[in-house]
C-alpha positions in Angstrom: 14.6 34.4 23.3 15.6 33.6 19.6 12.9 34.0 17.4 12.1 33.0 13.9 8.9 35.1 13.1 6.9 33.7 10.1 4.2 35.9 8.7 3.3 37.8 5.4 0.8 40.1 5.8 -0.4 43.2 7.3 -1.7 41.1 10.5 1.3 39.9 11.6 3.2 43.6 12.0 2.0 44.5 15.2 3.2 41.1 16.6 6.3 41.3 14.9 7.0 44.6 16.4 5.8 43.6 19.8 8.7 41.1 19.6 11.1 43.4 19.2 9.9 45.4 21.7 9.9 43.3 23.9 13.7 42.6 23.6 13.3 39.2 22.0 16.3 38.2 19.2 14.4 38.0 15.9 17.1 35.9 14.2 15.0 35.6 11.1 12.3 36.3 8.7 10.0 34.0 6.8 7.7 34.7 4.1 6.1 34.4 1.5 8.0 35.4 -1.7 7.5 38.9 -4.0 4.9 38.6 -6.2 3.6 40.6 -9.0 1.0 43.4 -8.1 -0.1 46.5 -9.2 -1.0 48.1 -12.5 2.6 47.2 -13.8 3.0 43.9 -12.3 6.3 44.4 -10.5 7.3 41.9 -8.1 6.3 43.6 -4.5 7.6 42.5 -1.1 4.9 41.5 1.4 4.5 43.4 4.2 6.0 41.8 7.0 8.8 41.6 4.9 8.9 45.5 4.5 8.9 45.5 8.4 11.6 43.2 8.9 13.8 44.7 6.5 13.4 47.9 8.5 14.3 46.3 11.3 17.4 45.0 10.0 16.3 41.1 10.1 17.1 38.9 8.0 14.5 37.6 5.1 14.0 34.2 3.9 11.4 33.7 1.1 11.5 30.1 0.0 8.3 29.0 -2.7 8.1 25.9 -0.3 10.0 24.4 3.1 9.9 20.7 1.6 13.2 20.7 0.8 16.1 18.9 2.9 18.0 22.4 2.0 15.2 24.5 3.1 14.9 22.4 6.6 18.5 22.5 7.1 18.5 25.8 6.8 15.6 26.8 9.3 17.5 24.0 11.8 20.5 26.4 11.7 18.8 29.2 13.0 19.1 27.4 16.4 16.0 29.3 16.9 14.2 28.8 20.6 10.7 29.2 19.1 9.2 30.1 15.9 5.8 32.2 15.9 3.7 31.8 12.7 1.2 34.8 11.8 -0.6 34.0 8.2 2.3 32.7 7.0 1.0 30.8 4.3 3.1 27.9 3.8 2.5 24.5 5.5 5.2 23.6 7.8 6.5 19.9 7.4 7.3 18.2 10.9 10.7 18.6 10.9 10.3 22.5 10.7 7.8 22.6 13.3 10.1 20.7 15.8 13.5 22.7 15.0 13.1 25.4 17.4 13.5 24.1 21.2 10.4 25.2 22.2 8.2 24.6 18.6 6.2 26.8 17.0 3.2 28.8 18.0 0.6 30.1 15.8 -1.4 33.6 16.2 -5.1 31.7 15.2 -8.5 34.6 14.5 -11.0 32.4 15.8 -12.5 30.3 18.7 -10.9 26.6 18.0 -12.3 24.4 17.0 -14.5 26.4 15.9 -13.6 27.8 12.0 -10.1 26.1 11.5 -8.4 27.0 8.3 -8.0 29.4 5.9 -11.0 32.3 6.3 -11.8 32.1 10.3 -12.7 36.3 10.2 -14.8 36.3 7.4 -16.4 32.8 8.0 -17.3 34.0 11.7 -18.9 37.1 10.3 -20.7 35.5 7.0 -22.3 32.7 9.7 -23.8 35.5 11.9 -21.5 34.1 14.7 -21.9 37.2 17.5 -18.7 35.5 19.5 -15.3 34.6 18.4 -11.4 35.1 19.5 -8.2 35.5 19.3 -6.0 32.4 20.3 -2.2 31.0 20.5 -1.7 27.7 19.6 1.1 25.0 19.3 1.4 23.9 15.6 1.2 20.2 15.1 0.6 18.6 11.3 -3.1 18.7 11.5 -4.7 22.1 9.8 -4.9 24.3 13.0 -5.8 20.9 15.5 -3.0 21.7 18.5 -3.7 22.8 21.7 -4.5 26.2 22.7 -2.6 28.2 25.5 -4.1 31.8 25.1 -7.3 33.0 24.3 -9.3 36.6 24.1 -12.6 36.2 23.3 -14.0 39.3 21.3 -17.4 40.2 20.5 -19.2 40.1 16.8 -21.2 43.6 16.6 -23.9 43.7 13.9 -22.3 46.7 12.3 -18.7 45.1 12.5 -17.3 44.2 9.3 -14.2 41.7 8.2 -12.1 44.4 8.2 -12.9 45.7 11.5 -12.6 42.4 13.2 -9.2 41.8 11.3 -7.9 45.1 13.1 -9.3 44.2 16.6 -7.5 40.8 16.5 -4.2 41.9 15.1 -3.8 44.4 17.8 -4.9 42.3 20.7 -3.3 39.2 18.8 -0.1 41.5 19.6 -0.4 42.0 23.4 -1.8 38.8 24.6 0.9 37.0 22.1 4.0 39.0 24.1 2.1 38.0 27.4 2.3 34.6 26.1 6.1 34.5 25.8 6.7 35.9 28.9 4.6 33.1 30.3 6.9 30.7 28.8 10.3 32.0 29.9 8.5 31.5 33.6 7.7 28.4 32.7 4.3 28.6 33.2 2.8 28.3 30.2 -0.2 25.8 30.3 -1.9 23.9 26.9 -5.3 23.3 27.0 -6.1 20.3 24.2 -9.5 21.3 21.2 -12.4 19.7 22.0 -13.2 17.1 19.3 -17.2 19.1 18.8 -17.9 21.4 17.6 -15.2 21.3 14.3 -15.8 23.5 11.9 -13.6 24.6 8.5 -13.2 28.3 7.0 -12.4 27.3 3.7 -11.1 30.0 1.1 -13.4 32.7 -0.2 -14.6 32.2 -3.4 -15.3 35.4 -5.7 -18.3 33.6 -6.8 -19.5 33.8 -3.2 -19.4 37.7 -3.5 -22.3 38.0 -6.3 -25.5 39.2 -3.8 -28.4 37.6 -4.1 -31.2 39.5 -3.4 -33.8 36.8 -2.9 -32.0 36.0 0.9 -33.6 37.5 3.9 -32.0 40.6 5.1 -31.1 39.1 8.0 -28.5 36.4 5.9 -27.6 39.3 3.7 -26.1 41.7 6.0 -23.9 39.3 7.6 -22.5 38.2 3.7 -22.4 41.3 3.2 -19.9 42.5 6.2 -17.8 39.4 5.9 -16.7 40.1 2.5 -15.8 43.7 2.9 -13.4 45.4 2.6 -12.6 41.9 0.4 -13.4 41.0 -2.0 -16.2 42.8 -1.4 -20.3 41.8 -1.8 -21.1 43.0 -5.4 -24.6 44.0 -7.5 -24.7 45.8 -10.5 -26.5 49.2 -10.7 -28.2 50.9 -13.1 -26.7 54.3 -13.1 -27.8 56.7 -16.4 -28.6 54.1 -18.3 -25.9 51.6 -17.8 -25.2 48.4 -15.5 -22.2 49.6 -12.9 -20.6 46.7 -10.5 -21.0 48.2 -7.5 -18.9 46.6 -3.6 -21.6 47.0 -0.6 -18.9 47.8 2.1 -21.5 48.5 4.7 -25.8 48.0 5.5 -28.0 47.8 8.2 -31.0 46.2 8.7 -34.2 48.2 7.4 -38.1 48.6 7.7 -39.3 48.2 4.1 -40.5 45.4 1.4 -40.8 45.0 -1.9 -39.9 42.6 -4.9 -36.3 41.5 -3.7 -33.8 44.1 -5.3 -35.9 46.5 -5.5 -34.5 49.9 -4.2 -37.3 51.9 -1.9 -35.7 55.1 -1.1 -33.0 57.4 -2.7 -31.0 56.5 0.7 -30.5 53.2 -0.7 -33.0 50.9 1.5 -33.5 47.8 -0.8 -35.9 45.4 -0.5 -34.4 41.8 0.1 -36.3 38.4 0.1 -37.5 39.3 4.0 -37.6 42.3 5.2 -34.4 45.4 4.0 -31.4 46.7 4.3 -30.1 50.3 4.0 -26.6 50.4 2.4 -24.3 52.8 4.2 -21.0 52.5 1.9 -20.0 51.1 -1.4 -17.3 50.8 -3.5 -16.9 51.7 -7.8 -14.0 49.6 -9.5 -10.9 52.0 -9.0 -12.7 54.2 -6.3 -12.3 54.9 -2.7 -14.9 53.7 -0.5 -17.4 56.3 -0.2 -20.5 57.3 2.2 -24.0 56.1 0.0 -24.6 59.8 0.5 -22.1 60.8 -1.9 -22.4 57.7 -4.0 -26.2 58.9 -4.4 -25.4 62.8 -5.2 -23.1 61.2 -8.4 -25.7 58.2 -9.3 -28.8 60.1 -9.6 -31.7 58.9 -7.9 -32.9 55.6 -8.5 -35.8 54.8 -6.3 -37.8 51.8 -7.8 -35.5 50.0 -9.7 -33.8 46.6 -9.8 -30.7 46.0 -8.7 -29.6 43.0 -10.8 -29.3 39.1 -8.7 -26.3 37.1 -10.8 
């Protein structure tokens, strides 16, 4: 088949690839432009662009597809389908009916449930334990059209939004090939949402991120694994003397109370508004993620004090 693929990040490699291997035509690239990144703020490609210009495919980059040009353009592609992988750009209506066959979107959550912008990390920050990875046909409504492949995947307690982002990308890859060969059968079957049961990921906020040690332990570890790797559940410290930001990457739940905050043990348990948690990684601004083994050898011990709550 002729295929425009429409993605920018990281997720959407392995379907891209698949694609190709496959033996589809990839006739062309979309996404989203360079931007600036980095300590010296030098435009940088996205990713998916990266991979297409490995592949030899062409890249197209436009700031929006609004245009008559822009639409002309994507019509001329005489593409048979166009698969969309966190593209993010809306695609007017006559985009999405261009290609012969539409366009099918690679969605990280059960619809209807956690349409929009954040589905991995909302499904984690809600304590959801189920969730999956689906194909779609686009329509003009924010992730409303009907469904025709779904893997459900489970929601561990120790899985983070990172963890759940690699799951679905890889699977998002097989079951997305499977779904094309379904549709050169001409077999491929649309199932329509329900209308209950809507809910909305909206964007993260960085003000979501400050940790507030007053909630139960059993809200704070699921905040706490839906922001990491980012942008990461943040407290400050006090290491020597001084106030440090500090990312919780990873916790469990933990035996232990206190006044909320309050760290119990030099393995980092900490008292939360019910019950604990014991933090298993964190972050320092310009670190790697470390063990809170390590973290602890370098901080000193700091059994019985605060951790600050913005």
């Amino acid at each position: 088949m002729r295929i425009i693929f429409m993605g920018t990040p990281e997720f959407g490699i392995p379907t891209f690839e698949q694609l190709l291997s496959d033996g589809h035509e990839i006739v062309a690239c979309y996404t989203q432009p360079p931007r600036p990144a980095g300590r010296g703020k030098q435009d940088r490609k996205s990713p998916v662009h990266l991979a297409a210009l490995s592949a030899d495919v062409p890249v197209f980059f436009p700031e929006s597809l609004k245009s008559e040009h822009e639409q002309v353009r994507f019509a001329d592609h005489n593409a048979d389908l166009a698969i969309v992988v966190a593209y993010g750009l809306l695609l007017p209506k006559l985009v999405l009916d261009a290609p012969k066959y539409g366009c099918l979107n690679l969605h990280g959550s059960a619809l209807p449930r956690w349409r929009g912008a954040a589905p991995i990390q909302r499904a984690i920050m809600a304590g959801d334990t189920q969730t999956a990875i689906q194909v779609m046909a686009m329509e003009t409504g924010l992730d409303t059209g009907a469904v025709c492949a779904s893997t459900p995947i489970a929601i561990t307690p120790d899985m983070t939004s990172g963890d759940l982002h690699d799951k679905m990308m890889h699977l998002g890859a097989v079951m997305m090939g499977k779904t094309l060969s379904t549709l050169e059968q001409g077999n491929l079957r649309f199932t329509p949402q329900s209308e209950e049961g809507v809910t909305y990921a909206k964007k993260i906020e960085k003000s979501e991120a400050a940790i507030n040690w007053t909630l139960p332990a059993s809200q704070l570890l699921p905040l706490i694994h839906g922001l990491s790797p980012f942008p990461g559940a943040w407290c400050n410290f006090p290491i020597k003397g001084n106030q440090v930001r500090v990312k919780i990457l990873r916790a469990q739940l933990a035996k232990g109370s206190g006044t909320a905050g309050q760290i119990l043990s030099q393995d980092l348990v900490v008292a939360c508004g019910k019950n604990a948690i014991k933090i298993i990684e964190v972050q320092r601004a310009g670190k790697a993620p470390m063990s809170v083994s390590d973290f602890a050898r370098g901080a000193g011990d700091m059994t019985g004090q605060q951790l600050e709550s913005p």
